[in-house]
C-alpha angles and dihedrals in degrees: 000000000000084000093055090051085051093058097045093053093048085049095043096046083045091055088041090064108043089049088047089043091053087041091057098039083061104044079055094050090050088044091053089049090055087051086052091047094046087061090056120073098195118107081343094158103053087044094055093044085051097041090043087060103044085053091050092046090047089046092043082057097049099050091033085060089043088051098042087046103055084048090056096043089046084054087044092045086042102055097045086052098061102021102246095175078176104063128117127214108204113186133192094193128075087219093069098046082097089059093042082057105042083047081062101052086047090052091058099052083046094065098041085060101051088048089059094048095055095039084057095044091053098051087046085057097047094051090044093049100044103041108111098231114091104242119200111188101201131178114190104324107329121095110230109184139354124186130233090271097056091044087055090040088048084037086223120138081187132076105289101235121199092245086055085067097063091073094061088055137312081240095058099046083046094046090052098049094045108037110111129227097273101024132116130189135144127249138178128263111197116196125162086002085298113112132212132217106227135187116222131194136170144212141181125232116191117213144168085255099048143269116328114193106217110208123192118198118199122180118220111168089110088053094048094046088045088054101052093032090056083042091058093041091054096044089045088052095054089046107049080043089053092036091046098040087063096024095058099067095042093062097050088041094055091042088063099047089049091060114041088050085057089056104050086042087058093054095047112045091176102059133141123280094238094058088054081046090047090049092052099052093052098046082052090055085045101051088045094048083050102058095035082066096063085042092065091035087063090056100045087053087064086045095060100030109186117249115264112272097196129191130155105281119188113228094218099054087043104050084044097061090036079060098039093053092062098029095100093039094053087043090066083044099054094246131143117220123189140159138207134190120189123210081024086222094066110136133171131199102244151128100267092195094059092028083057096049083048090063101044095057091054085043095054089040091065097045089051085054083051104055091102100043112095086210110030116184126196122179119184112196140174142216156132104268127216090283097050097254117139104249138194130192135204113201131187135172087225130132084278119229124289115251093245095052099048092094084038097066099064091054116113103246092024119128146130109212132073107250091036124132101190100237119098102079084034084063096042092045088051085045091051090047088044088057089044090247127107133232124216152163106246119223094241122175095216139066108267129087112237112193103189124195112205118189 
């Protein structure tokens, strides 16, 4: 385009001057006639009225086309400077009519090419805008722009301001102002008390109107729990192969001889003391051998979970029946079991049976903690959080559980009573990654132990 208009100037200052050059040549001619008029006296005065107007009227003309023809070339100039694809040149000369065609060849390659910028604006905003990392554009301190997929993870229809940050962690806010273009570190996203693991990287745009700093935020806490949940299952499984592999034959092996010692006590009464104490020791290594199998098989259960049969469960039918299974057994307890849905329609697409499963052994978790308090309370209550999850919250009036061991908790083989396996919260850790959602211990002041589940 600047080459066109190159060209046009040059036309258009060629046909200038060869319009200024013949008006000239004519003001001189009529000039030279005066002279000639001047030197005959007859009729001098009428010749030199008549010759006087036609100057002035040929120098009107020439100073009426200079004048027509900067105005033309200010609105040409004008209209190349801002763009105006939709500018008109109207001329009342023949002379500009090649300026007035060539305008119009210019016109047409200024709005091609303001077809193509906002073709390509529109598909930058559209990728920006449908590319599933939350993307956050920030200069100084002040957030510019965010896309579609950083206003759902912020859960805000508004502009994100920087001081919004601050309530889904002081880390976060910090990690975001001070990450560097290149670099790449992990944060914490904190949303309804649960918080989130986040990757965070950073890039630098340069533009007329200064830096921008680009930051992407990625959440990976379902990747993470998917990793070490996939690592425990494949070390469980080697383990209950390896424990049931040698345990196996001992059992059978201890059952026999049992047995068989039982029998041989039964047909002598009489016998000697060592042979009773003989019996004993092996139906001990049998009883523990025993119980050491289910205890594999419990493990081996976590190892091979079964795939998620969903359906649409409504939360209020569902917390009700979980209540209703342990009414009678914390009755006898001295507990206090209660449930509450808000708004009461409140359903999830889930597997009810695992979901379910999910919710006893939280259940069972708090009654154990239970066991010392004269008057136990659990409340079990759902809800849509903050940031518009489905949450449900198990409540209990308990010591509570100690800063350090609220990660702990959700660990295969962890537990802290006696007769513990360590794999209730594992499983319902395993459910709850199965559904997409997470499952924690929440940092409450006071002292009762809130488990969320957050889908």
């Amino acid at each position: 385009m600047i080459s066109s208009t190159i060209q046009i100037i040059k036309s258009g200052l060629a046909d200038f001057r060869i319009n200024i050059l013949l008006r000239l040549a004519l003001v001189l001619c009529t000039m030279l006639a005066l002279v000639l008029i001047y030197q005959n006296e007859d009729q001098l005065v009428f010749s030199l009225i008549g010759g006087i107007m036609v100057l002035s009227l040929q120098i009107y003309w020439l100073f009426s086309y200079m004048q027509s023809t900067q105005l033309e070339m200010e609105s040409f100039f004008d209209a190349v400077r801002y763009g105006d694809g939709a500018h008109r040149i109207h001329t009342r000369f023949k002379q500009s009519q090649k300026l007035k065609m060539h305008w119009q060849d210019i016109q047409s390659q200024l709005q091609q090419l303001r077809q193509k910028n906002e073709e390509l604006m529109r598909y930058y905003s559209l990728l920006l805008e449908k590319v599933p990392v939350a993307l956050v554009v920030v200069e100084g301190e002040k957030i510019e722009l965010v896309n579609s997929a950083a206003q759902q993870l912020f859960k805000q229809s508004s502009p994100l301001k920087m001081q919004h940050l601050v309530q889904y962690g002081s880390d976060l806010a910090e990690d975001i102002q001070q990450i560097t273009s290149g670099e790449q570190r992990s944060s914490q996203l904190v949303t309804d008390q649960v918080t989130t693991a986040v990757a965070l990287s950073a890039a630098t745009i340069q533009l007329h109107s200064g830096n921008k700093k680009v930051v992407s935020i990625q959440p990976i806490q379902r990747a993470l729990d998917k990793q070490e949940i996939s690592a425990w299952q494949n070390l469980v499984q080697v383990f209950t192969h390896e424990i049931m592999n040698s345990m196996t034959p001992i059992t059978s092996l201890s059952k026999t001889a049992n047995s068989l010692l039982l029998t041989q006590l039964a047909q002598q009464p009489d016998a000697d003391e060592s042979l009773q104490d003989a019996q004993q020791a092996i139906h001990a290594v049998a009883r523990r051998a025993e119980h050491l199998m289910h205890f594999v098989q419990a493990y081996r259960r976590i190892a091979n979970p079964p795939p998620l049969q969903t359906t649409t469960v409504v939360i209020t039918d569902l917390l009700e029946a979980v209540c209703l299974l342990f009414r009678e057994q914390a009755s006898e307890r001295n507990i206090e079991i209660t449930c509450s849905v808000e708004p009461t329609n409140l359903t999830l697409v889930a597997d009810p049976v695992q979901l379910e499963q999910a919710l006893i052994n939280l259940l069972r978790n708090s009654m154990d903690a239970l066991v010392e308090k004269s008057a136990g309370h659990i409340h079990m209550k759902s809800y849509i959080g903050q940031a518009g999850n489905l949450l449900i919250d198990i409540i209990d009036n308990g010591e509570g559980i100690p800063a350090g061991r609220r990660e702990q908790i959700f660990v295969p083989f962890y537990t802290s009573k006696q007769d513990g396996t360590g794999v209730g919260l594992f499983l319902v850790k395993q459910i709850m990654q199965a559904h997409g959602g997470s499952v924690s211990a929440l940092q409450n002041n006071s002292s009762e132990t809130i488990l969320r589940l957050m889908f």
